[in-house]
C-alpha positions as CSV (number, residue, x, y, z in Angstrom):
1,X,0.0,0.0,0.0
2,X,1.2,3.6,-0.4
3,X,1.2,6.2,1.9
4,X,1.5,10.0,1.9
5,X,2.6,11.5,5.1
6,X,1.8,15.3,5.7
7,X,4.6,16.9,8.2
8,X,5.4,20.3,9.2
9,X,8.4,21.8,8.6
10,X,10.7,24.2,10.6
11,X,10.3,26.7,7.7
12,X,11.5,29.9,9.5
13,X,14.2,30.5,12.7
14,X,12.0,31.8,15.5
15,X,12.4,35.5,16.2
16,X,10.5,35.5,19.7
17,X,7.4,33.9,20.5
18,X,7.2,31.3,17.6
19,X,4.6,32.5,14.5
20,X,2.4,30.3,12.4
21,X,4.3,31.9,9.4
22,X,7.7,30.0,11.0
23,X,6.1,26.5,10.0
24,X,4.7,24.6,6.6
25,X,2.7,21.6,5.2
26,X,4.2,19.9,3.0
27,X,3.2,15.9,2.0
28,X,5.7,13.0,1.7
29,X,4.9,10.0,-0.6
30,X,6.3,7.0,1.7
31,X,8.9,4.3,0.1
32,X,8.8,0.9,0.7
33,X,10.4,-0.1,4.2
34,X,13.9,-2.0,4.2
35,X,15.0,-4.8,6.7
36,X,15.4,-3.5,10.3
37,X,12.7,-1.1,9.2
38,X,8.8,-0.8,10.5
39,X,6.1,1.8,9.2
40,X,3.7,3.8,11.6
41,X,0.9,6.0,11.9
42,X,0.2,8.8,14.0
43,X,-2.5,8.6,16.7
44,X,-1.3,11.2,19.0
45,X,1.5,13.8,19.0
46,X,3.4,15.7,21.5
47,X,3.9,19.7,22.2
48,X,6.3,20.5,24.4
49,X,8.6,23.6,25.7
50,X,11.9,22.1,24.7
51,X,10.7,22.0,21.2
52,X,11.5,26.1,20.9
53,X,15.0,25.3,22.0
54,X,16.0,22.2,20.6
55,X,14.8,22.9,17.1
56,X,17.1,26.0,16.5
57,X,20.2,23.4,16.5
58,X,18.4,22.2,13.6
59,X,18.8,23.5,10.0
60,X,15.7,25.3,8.7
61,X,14.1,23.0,6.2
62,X,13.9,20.6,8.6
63,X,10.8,18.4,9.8
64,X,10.0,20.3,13.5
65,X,11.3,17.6,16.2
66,X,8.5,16.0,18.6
67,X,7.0,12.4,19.6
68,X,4.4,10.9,19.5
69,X,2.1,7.4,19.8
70,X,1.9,5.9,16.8
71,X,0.4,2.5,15.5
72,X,2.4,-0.1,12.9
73,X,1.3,-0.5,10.0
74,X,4.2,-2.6,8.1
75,X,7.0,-3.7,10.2
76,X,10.7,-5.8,8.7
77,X,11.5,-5.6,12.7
78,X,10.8,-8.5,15.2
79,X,10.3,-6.0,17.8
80,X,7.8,-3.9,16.7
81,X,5.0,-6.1,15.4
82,X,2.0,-5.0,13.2
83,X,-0.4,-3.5,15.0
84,X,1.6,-2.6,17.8
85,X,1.6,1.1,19.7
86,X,5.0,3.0,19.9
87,X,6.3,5.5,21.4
88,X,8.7,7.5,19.0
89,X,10.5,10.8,18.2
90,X,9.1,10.8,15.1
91,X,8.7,14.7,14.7
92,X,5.7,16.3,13.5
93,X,4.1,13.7,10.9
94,X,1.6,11.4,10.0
95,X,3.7,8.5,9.0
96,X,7.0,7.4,9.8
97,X,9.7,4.9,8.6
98,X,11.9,4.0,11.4
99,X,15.0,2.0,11.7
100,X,16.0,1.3,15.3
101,X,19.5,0.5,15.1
102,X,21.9,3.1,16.6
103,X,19.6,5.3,18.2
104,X,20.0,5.3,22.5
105,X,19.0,8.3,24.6
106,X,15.8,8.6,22.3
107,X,14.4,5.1,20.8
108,X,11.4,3.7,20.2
109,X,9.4,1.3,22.2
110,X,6.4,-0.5,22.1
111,X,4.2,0.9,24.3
112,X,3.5,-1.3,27.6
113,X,-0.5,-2.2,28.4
114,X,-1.8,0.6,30.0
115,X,-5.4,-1.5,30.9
116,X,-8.6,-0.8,29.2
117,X,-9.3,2.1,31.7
118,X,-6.4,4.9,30.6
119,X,-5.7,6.4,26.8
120,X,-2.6,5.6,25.1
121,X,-2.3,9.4,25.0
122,X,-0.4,9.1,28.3
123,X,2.3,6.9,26.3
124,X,3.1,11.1,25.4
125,X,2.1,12.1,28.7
126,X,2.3,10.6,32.4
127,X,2.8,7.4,31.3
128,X,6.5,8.5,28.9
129,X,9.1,11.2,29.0
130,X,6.9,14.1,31.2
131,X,6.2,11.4,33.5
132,X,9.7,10.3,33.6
133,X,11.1,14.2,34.2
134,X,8.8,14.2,37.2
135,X,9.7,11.0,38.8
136,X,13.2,10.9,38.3
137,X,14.0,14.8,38.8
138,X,12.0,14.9,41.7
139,X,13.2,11.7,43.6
140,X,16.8,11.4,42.0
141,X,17.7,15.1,42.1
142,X,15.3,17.1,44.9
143,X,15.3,13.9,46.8
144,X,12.5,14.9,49.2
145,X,11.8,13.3,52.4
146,X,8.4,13.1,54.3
147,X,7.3,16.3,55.7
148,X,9.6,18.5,53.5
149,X,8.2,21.7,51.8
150,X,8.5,21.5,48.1
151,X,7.9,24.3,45.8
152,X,7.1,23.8,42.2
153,X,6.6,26.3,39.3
154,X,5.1,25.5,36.0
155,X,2.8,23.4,38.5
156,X,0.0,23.2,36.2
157,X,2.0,22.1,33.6
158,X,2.7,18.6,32.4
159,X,5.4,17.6,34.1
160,X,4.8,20.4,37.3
161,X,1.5,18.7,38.5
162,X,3.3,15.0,38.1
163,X,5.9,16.5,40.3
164,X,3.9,17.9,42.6
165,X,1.4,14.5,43.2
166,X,4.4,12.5,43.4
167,X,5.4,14.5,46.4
168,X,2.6,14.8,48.2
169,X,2.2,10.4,48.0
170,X,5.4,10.7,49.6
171,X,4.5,13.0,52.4
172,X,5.6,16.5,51.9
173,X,4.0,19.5,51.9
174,X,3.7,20.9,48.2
175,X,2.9,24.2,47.1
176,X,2.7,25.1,43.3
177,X,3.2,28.1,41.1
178,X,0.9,28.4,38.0
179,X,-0.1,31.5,35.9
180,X,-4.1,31.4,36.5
181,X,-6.5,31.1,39.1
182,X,-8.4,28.2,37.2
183,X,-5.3,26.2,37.2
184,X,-4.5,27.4,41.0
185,X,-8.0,25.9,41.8
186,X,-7.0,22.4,39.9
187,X,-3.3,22.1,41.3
188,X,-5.6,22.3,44.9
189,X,-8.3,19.6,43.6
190,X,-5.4,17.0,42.5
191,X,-3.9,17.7,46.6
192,X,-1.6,20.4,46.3
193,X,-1.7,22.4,49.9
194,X,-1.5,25.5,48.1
195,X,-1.3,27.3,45.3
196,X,0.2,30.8,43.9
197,X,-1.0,32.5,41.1
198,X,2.0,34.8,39.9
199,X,0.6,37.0,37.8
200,X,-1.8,38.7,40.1
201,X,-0.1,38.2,43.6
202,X,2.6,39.1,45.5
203,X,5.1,35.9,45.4
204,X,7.4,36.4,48.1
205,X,4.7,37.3,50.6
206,X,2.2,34.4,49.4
207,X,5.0,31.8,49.7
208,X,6.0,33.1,53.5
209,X,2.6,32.4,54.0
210,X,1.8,29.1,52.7
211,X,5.7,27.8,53.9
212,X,6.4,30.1,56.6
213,X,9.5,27.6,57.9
214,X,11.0,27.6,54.4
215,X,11.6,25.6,51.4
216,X,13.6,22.5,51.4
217,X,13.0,21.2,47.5
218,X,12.4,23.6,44.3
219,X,11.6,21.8,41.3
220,X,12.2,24.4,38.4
221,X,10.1,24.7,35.6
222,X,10.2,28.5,34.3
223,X,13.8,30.2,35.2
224,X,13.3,33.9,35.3
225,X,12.6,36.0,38.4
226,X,10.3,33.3,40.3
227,X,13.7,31.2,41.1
228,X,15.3,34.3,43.1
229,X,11.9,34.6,45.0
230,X,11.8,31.0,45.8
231,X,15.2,30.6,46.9
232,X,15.4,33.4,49.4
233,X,12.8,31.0,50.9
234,X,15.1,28.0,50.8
235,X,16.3,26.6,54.2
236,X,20.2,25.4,54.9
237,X,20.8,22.9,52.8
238,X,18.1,23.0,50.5
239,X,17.6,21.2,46.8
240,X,17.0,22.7,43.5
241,X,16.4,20.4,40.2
242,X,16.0,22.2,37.4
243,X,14.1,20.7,34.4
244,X,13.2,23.4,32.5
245,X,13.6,27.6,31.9
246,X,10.6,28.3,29.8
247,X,10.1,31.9,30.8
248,X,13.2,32.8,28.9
249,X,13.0,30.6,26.0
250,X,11.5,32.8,23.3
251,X,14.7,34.6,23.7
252,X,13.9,38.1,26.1
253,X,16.9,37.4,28.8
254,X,15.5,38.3,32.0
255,X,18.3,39.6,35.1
256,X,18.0,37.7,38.0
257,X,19.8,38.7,40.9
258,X,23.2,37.0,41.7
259,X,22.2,33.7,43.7
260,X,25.9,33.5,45.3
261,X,25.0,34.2,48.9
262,X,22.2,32.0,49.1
263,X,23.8,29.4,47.7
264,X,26.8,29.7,50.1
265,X,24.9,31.1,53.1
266,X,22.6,28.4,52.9
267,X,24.5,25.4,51.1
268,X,22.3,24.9,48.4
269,X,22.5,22.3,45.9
270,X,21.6,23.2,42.2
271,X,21.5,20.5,39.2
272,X,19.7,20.7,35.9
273,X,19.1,17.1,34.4
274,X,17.8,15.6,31.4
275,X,15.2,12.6,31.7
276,X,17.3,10.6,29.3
277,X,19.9,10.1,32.2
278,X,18.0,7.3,33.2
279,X,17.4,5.8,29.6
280,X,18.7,2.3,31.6
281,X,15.1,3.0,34.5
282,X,13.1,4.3,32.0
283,X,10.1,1.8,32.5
284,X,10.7,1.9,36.0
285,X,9.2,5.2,36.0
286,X,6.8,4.7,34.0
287,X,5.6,1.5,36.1
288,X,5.4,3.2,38.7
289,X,3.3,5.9,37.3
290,X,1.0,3.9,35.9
291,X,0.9,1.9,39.4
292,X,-0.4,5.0,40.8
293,X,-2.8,5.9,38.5
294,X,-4.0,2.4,38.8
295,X,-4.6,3.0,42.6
296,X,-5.8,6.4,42.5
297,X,-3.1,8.5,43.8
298,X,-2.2,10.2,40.7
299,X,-4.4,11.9,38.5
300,X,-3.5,13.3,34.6
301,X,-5.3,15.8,32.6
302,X,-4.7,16.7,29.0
303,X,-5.6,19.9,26.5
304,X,-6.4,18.2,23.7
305,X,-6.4,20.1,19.9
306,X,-7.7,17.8,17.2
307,X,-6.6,18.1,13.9
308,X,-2.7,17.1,12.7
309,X,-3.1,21.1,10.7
310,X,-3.2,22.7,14.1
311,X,-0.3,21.7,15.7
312,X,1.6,24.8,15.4
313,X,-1.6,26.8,16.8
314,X,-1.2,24.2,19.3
315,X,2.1,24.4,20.2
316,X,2.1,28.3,20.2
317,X,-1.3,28.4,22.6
318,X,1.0,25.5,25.2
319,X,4.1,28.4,24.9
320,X,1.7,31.1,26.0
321,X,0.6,29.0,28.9
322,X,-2.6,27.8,27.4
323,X,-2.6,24.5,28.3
324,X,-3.9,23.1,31.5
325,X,-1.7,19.2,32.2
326,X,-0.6,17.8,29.1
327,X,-0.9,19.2,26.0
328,X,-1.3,16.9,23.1
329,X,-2.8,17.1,19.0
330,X,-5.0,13.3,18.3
331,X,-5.0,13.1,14.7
């Protein structure tokens, strides 16, 4: 059978907040697959922050980078079977050819049976790499104990509100930063003990209220000004993982004051990661995720755009903070 794949391309190098000028259709007739080869199609695809970053080490031309769930359709691999659902970094298209061989930090895998109960949209969400960032940055890197404070921005996010549940099944006190009071309502549905909106209140004085003994764990999600106010918060010897620094990624550098005496006055710890450290756990995490879901102690929402032509509306809306958990495009 033939197949023509639509995919957007990285058409223009983003000047600020991305533009729908900066992408374009095009189509893609499909060749046969090789040996070592399999053919799927697109159920569900990803938009994520690290897209505006990662892409600009790309050459324009190029197909825009992402994953998504995807089903076989022809396979010449005896791992991925026809029929099967995969997770892959396929980038922004319907249909992909995929040879496995030589790819590590980001390969694809058959997705593992979720039950009849959850989506396989969580193979892009909870149950895949956002899940991942929130397990293993929060336990690996903040390493929070029972009855810590922990502080999370983004918190409405998808990986922020993973982070934050996570915490709170193992004891701590969590408070979250998000940029409406709709989401500030949610992140206190899901458990959170509070919940700050930054745009309309005053930070500093909010988070002295709601952790008046101090911080012990930040897990970063923006950058920007909100990580000064947060650490003058910190107490001695407190932990900061930072996953992501979205405020700043549409390229407006913002000055943050010099963090040098907190860090020495108070011994902080600082480390950025990147989920695909723990390429060798990766379905660790995500068994344990879905463990929790299955139980009831973690919860997932996702924006949903329908429609594979919207998915640079949709990935603009999730830059502007339009997107409330997970933000995905179904096909």
């Amino acid at each position: 059978m033939v197949y023509t794949a639509q995919k957007w391309i990285y058409a223009r190098a983003f000047d600020g907040e991305p533009k729908p000028e900066d992408f374009r259709l095009e189509e893609e007739l499909m060749p046969a697959i090789k040996d070592g080869e399999f053919l799927a199609k697109a159920e569900y695809l990803s938009v994520d922050p690290y897209m505006r970053i990662y892409v600009q080490s790309y050459p324009v031309g190029s197909v825009m980078i992402g994953g998504q769930v995807a089903q076989v359709l022809e396979s010449k691999h005896p791992d991925f079977l026809v029929g099967a659902y995969v997770f892959g970094q396929f980038g922004w298209r319907t249909y992909a050819i995929c040879n496995p061989t030589g790819i590590e930090t980001r390969k694809p895998y058959v997705l593992p049976d979720f039950g009849t109960s959850l989506p396989r949209s969580l193979g892009i969400g909870t149950l895949g790499t956002v899940g991942n960032s929130a397990y293993f940055g929060l336990l690996e890197v903040c390493r929070p104990k029972q009855g810590e404070t922990v502080v999370v921005s983004g918190a409405a996010g998808a990986v922020g509100n993973i982070v934050g549940q996570i915490a709170k099944i193992k004891g701590c006190r969590v408070i979250g930063i998000a940029g409406s009071d709709e989401k500030c309502q949610w992140l206190k549905e899901i458990g959170f003990d509070a919940a700050i909106n930054y745009k309309t209140a005053d930070i500093e004085k909010e988070l002295l209220n709601a952790a008046p003994e101090g911080v012990d764990c930040y897990f970063d999600n923006v950058g920007g000004p909100i990580v000064a106010t947060v650490r003058k918060q910190m107490r001695h010897r407190g932990r900061i993982a930072v996953c992501g620094t979205i405020s700043m990624y549409n390229g407006s550098p913002i000055q943050v004051q010099d963090p040098q005496r907190d860090f020495v006055w108070k011994q902080l710890v600082q480390e950025g990661f990147s989920v695909h450290r723990w390429t060798d756990r990766w379905f660790e995490g995500i068994g344990q995720n879905l463990k929790w879901l299955q139980e009831g102690k973690l919860q997932y929402r996702e924006t949903v755009t329908k429609g594979f032509e919207n998915m640079p509306q949709a990935f603009i809306d999730m830059m502007r903070g339009g997107n409330i958990g997970k933000a995905i495009v179904k096909v």
